[in-house]
C-alpha positions, 0 to 999 in steps of 0.5 A: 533502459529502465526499470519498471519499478522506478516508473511505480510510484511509492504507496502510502503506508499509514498505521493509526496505532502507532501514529505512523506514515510513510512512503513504500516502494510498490514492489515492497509494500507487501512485506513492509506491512507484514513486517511492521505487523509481525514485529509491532502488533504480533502479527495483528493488523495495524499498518495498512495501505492508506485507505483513500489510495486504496479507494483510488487504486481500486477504483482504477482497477475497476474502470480499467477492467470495464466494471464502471461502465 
């Protein structure tokens, strides 16, 4: 049997502040970007979901639910 999340790919994080990347489980990368936030930037923004993903992602969504068409 297997578990979905090992189907998920793992999302690129990237943080232009402290020149960072890296690869997140999908189920984690909420709490991973908070964390970071939270204990680099006080909380600020900084790491973030890599915004060309985020375009793909969303654009995905968007055709998956039927607002392209």
């Amino acid at each position: 049997m297997t578990n979905d999340d090992d189907e998920l790919p793992d999302i690129p994080v990237v943080c232009e502040d402290c020149d960072t990347r890296t690869a997140v489980p999908f189920a984690e990368v909420e709490d991973a970007v908070a964390r970071h936030n939270d204990q680099l930037h006080d909380g600020e923004p900084g790491a973030q979901v890599d915004p060309d993903v985020l375009d793909q992602l969303n654009d995905l969504v968007a055709k998956d639910m039927g607002l392209l068409d």
